[in-house]
Kinemage of the C-alpha trace (Angstrom):
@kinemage 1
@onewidth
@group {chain A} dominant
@subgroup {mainchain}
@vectorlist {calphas} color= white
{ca unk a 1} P 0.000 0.000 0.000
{ca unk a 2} L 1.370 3.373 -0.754
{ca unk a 3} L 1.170 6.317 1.132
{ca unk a 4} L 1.448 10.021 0.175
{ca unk a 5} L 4.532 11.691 0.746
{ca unk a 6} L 4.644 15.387 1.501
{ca unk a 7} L 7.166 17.226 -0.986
{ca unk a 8} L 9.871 18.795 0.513
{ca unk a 9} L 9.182 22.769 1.000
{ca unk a 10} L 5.582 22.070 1.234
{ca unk a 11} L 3.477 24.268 3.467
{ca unk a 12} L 1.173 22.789 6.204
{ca unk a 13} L -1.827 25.066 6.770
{ca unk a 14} L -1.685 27.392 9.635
{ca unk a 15} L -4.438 28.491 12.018
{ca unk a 16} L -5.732 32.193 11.823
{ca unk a 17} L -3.952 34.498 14.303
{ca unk a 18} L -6.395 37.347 16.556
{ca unk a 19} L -4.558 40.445 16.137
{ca unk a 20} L -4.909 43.306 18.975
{ca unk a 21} L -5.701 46.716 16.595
{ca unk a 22} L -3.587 49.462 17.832
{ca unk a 23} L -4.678 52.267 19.658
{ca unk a 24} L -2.979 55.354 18.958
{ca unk a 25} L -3.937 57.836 21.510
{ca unk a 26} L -5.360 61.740 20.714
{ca unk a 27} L -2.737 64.289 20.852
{ca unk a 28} L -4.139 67.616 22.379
{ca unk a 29} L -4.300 71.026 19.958
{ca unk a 30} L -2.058 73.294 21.141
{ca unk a 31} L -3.245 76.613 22.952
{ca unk a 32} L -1.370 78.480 20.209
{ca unk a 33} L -3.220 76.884 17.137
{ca unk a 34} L -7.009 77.307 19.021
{ca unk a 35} L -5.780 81.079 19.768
{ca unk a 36} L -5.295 81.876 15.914
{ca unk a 37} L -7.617 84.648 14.132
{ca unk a 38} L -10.096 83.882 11.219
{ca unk a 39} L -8.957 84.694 8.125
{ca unk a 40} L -9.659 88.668 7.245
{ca unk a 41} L -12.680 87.251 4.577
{ca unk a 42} L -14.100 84.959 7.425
{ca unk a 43} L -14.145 88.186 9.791
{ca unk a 44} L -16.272 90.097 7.176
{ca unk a 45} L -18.534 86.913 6.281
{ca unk a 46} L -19.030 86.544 10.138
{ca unk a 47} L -20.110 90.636 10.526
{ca unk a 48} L -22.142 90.315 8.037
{ca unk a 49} L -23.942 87.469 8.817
{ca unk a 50} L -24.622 89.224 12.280
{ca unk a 51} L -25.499 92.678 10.796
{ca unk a 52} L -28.334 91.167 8.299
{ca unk a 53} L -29.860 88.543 11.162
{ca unk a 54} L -29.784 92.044 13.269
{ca unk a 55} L -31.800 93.702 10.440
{ca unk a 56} L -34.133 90.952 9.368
{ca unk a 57} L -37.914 91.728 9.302
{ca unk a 58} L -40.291 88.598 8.715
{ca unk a 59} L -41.968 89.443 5.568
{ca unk a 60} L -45.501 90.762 5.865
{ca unk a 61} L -48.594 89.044 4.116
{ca unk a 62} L -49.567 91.551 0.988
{ca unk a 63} L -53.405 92.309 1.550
{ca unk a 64} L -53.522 93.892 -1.805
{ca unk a 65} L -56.321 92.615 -4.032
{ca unk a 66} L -55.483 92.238 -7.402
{ca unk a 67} L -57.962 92.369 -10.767
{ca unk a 68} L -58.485 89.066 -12.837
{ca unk a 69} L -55.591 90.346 -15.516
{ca unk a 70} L -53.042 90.784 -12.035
{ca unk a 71} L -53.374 94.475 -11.841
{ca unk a 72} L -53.390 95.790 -8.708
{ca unk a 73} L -56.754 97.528 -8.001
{ca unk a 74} L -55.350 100.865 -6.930
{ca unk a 75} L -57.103 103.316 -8.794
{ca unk a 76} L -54.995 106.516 -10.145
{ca unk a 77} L -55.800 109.737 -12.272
{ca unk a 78} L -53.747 112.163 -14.488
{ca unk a 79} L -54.582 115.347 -16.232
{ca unk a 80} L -52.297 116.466 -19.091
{ca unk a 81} L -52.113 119.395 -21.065
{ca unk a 82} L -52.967 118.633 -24.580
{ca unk a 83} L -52.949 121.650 -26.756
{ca unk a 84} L -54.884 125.025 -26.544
{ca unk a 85} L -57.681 125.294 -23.564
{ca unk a 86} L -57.851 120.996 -24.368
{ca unk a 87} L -56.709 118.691 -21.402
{ca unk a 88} L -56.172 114.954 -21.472
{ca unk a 89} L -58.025 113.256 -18.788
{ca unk a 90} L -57.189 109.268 -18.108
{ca unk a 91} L -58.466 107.272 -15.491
{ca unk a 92} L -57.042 103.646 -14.345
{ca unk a 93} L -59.035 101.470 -12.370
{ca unk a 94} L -58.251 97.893 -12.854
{ca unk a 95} L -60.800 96.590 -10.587
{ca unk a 96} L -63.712 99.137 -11.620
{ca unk a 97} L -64.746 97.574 -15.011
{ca unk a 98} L -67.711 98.564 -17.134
{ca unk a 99} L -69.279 100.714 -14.104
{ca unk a 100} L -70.364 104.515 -14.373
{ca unk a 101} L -67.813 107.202 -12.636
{ca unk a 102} L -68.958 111.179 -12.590
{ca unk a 103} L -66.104 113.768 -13.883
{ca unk a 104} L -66.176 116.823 -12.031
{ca unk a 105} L -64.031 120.125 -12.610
{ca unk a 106} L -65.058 123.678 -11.618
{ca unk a 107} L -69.086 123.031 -11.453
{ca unk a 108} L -68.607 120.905 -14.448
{ca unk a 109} L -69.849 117.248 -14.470
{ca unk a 110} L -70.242 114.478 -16.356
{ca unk a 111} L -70.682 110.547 -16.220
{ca unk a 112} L -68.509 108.173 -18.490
{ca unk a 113} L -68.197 104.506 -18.027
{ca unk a 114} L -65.248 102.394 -17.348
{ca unk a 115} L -63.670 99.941 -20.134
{ca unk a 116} L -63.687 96.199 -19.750
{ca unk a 117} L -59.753 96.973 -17.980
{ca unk a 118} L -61.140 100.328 -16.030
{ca unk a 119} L -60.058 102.685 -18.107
{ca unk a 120} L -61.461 106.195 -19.091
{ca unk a 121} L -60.080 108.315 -21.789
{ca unk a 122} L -61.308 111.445 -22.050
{ca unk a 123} L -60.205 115.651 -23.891
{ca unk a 124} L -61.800 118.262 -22.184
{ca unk a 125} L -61.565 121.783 -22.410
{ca unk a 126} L -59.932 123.200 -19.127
{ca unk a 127} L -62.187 126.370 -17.184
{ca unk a 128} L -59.484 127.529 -15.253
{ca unk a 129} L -55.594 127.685 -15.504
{ca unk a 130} L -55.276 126.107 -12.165
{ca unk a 131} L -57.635 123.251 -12.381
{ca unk a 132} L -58.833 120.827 -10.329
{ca unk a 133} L -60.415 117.448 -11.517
{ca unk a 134} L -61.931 114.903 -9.389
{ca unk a 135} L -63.446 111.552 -10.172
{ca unk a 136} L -66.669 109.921 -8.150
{ca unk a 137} L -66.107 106.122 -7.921
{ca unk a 138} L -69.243 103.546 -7.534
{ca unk a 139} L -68.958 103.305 -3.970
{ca unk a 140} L -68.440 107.329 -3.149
{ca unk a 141} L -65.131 107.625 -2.754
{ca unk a 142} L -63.437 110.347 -5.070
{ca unk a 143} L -59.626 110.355 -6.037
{ca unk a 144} L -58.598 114.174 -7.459
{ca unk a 145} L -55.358 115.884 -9.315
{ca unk a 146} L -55.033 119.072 -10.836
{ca unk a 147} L -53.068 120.828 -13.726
{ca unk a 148} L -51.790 124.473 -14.703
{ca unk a 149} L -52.992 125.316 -18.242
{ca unk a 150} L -51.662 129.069 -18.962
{ca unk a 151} L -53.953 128.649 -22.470
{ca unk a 152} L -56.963 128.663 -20.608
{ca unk a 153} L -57.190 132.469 -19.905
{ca unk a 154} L -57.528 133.086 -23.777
{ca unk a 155} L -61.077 131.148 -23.814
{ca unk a 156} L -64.243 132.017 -23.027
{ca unk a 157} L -66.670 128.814 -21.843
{ca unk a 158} L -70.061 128.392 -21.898
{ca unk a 159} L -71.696 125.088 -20.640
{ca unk a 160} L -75.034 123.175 -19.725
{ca unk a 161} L -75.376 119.769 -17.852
{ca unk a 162} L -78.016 118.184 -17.455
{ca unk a 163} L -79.409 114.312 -16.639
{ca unk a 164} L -80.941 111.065 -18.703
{ca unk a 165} L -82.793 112.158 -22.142
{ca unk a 166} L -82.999 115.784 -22.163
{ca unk a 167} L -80.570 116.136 -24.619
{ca unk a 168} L -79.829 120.289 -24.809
{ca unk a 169} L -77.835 121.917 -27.244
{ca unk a 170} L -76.020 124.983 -27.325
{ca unk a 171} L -76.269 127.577 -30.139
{ca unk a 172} L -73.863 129.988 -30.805
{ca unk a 173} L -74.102 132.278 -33.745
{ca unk a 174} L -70.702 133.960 -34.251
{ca unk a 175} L -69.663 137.582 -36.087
{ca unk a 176} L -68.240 135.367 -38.716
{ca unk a 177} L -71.800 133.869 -39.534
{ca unk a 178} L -70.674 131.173 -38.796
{ca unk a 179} L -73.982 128.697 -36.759
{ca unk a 180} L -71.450 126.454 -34.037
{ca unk a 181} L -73.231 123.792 -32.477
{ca unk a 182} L -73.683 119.742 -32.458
{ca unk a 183} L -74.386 119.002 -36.114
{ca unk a 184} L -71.223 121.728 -37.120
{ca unk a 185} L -69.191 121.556 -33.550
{ca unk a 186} L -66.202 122.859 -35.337
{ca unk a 187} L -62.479 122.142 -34.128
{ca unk a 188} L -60.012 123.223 -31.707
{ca unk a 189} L -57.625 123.915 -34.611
{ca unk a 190} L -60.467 126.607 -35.884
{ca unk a 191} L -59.915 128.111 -32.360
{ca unk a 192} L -56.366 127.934 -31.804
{ca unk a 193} L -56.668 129.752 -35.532
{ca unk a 194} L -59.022 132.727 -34.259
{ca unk a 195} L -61.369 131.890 -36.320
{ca unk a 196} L -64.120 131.121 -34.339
{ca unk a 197} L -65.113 128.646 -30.942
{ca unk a 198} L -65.949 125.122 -31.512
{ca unk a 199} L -68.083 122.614 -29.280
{ca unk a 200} L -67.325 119.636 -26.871
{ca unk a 201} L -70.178 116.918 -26.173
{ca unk a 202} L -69.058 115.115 -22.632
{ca unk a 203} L -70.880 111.732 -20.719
{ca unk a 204} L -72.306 108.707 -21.859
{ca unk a 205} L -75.332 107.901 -22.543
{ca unk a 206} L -75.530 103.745 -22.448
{ca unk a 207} L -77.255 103.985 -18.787
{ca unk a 208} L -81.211 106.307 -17.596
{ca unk a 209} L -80.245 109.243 -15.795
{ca unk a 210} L -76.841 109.766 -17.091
{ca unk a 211} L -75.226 112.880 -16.476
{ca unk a 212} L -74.085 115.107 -19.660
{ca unk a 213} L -72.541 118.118 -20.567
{ca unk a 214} L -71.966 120.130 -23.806
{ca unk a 215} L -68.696 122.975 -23.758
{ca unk a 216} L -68.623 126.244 -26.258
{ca unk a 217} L -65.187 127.467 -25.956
{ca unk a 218} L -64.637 130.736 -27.531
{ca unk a 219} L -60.659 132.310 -28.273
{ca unk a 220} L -61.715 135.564 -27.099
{ca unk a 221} L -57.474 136.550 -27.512
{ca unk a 222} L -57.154 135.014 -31.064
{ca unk a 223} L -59.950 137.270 -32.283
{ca unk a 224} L -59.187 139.884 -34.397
{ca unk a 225} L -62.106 142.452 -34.191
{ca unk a 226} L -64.970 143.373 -31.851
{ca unk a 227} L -68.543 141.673 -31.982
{ca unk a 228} L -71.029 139.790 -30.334
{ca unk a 229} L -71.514 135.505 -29.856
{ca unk a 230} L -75.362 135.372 -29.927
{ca unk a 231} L -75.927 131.988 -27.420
{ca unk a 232} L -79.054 129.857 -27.307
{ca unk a 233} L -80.503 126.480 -26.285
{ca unk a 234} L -82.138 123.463 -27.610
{ca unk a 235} L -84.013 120.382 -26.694
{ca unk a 236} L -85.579 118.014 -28.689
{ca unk a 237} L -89.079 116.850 -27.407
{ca unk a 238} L -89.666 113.250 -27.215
{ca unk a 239} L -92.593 110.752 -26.104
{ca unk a 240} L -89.671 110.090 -22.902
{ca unk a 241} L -89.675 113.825 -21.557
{ca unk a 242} L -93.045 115.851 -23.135
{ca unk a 243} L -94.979 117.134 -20.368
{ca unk a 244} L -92.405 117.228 -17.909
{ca unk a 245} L -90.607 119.289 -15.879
{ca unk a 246} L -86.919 118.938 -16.357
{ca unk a 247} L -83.308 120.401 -14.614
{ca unk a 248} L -80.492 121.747 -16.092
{ca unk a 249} L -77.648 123.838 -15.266
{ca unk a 250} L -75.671 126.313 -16.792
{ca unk a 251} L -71.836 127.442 -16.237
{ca unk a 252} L -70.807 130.764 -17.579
{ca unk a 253} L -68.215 133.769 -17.136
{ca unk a 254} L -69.176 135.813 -13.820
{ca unk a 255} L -69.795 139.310 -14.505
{ca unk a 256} L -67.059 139.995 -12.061
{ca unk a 257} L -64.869 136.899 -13.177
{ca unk a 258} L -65.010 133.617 -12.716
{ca unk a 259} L -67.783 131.048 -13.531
{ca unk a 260} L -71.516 131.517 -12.372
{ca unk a 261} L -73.627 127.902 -12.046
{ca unk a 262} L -76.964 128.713 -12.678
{ca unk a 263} L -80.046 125.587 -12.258
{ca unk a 264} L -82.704 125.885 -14.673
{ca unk a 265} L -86.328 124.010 -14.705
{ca unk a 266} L -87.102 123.451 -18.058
{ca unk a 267} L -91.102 123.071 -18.908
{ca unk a 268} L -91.432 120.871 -21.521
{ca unk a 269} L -94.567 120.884 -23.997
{ca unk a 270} L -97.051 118.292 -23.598
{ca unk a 271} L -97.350 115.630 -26.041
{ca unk a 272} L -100.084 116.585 -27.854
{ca unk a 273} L -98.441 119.974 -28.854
{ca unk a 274} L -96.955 118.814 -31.908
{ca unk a 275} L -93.478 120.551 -30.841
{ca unk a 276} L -90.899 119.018 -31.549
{ca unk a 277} L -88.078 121.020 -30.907
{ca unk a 278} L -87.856 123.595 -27.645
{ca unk a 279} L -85.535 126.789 -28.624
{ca unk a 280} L -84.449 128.745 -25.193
{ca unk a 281} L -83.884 132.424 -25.233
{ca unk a 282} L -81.687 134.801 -23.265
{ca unk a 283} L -80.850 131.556 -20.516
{ca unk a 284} L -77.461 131.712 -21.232
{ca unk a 285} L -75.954 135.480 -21.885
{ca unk a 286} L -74.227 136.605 -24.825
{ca unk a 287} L -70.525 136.392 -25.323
{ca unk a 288} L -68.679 140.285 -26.116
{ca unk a 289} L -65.493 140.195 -28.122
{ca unk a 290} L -63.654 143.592 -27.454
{ca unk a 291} L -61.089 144.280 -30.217
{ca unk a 292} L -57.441 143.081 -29.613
């Protein structure tokens, strides 16, 4: 029988050895090293850091509202100067769409509606050279702004306001011949021209009891020669206002200056008077043009 020898060299297998780890103990930081300053960078970083948690304010909830388009709802109004006794009124409220606001400026008013963005766009002739404007909102609250217009001392203005379907007209009959009123209004460039005054329809009428306004403005300093502006009024009558009693009010120069507001009560014929058309007489006075 043969037995296996072991070859010379060979290796027996050895059993597996536990090995302690070493432990290699901390060394202390020296005093010196904890003792050094930050960097010159990290100093600034640090102040910094401390200055803006010093300042910090939480930020506050914004209680603004906000129209459907993400305009804020704050309402604002300008007045520019446009050219000769014409301003540029414009309106912005983003909230206020489609809804009836009132225009008022030195007895003058009028009612206009809002766009579908609150907006209102209006030219108006300026009364004053210093002029205030103020707007009524739905709810009654007013927001107001004013303008200088040096151009407005060379006009003369004649006006009548009145609400829903009266519908007056003014009539002026100038030294030229010429017969100014809603069908043949004229232009400002006629007036800035001296040639003669032209006429300014204000307000809407898409609502009952709207408030409207027509303007004559006259260049009294553009006019060459002397003469008088004959002035009348008109109303048609219709099947809405026959037989009634209706207000109205006038704005004119003051004898001593200034603008007189005058309320009228108009007496309308009754419906079965076949009139048609109401002319009114010596309600507003005539304009004077003294030679320049």
């Amino acid at each position: 029988m043969t037995r296996p020898v072991p070859l010379p060299g060979a290796i027996e297998p050895s059993q597996p050895v536990a090995v302690e780890p070493a432990v290699i103990a901390p060394k202390p930081i020296p005093r010196d090293i904890a003792r050094l300053a930050l960097p010159a960078v990290g100093q600034a970083l640090a102040r910094r850091v401390g200055q803006s948690e010093q300042s910090y304010k939480p930020i506050e909830p914004d209680n603004a509202q906000y129209s459907l388009l993400g305009f804020s709802c704050s309402i604002s109004l300008d007045v520019t100067h446009f050219w000769g006794d014409l301003v540029t009124l414009e309106l912005d409220a983003p909230c206020q769409m489609g809804v009836p606001v009132t225009v008022r400026h030195e007895g003058l008013f009028f009612t206009v509606v809002t766009s579908d963005i609150g907006r209102v766009t209006a030219k108006m002739p300026v009364l004053n050279r210093q002029a205030i404007f103020s707007v009524e909102m739905p709810d009654g609250s007013t927001i107001s702004t004013e303008v200088l217009v040096q151009e407005a001392s060379d006009y003369d203005h004649v006006a009548v306001m009145w609400s829903g379907d009266t519908g007056l007209q003014i009539h002026a009959y100038e030294p030229s011949g010429a017969h100014v009123w809603g069908n043949a209004p004229q232009s400002l460039s006629i007036a800035i021209k001296g040639r003669g005054g032209y006429v300014t329809r204000l307000g809407s009428t898409d609502f009952p009891e709207a408030k409207q306004a027509e303007i004559y403005s006259f260049p009294r300093r553009q006019i060459r020669k002397s003469g008088v502006v004959r002035l009348a009024l008109s109303t048609a009558v219709t099947p809405d206002n026959c037989g009634k009693n209706r207000m109205a009010q006038t704005l004119q120069p003051g004898v001593n200056g200034g603008n007189t507001l005058v309320d009228l009560v108009l007496n309308m014929p009754a419906c079965d008077s076949g009139v048609h058309n109401l002319v009114l007489k010596n309600i507003i006075r005539d304009l004077k043009i003294a030679q320049n």
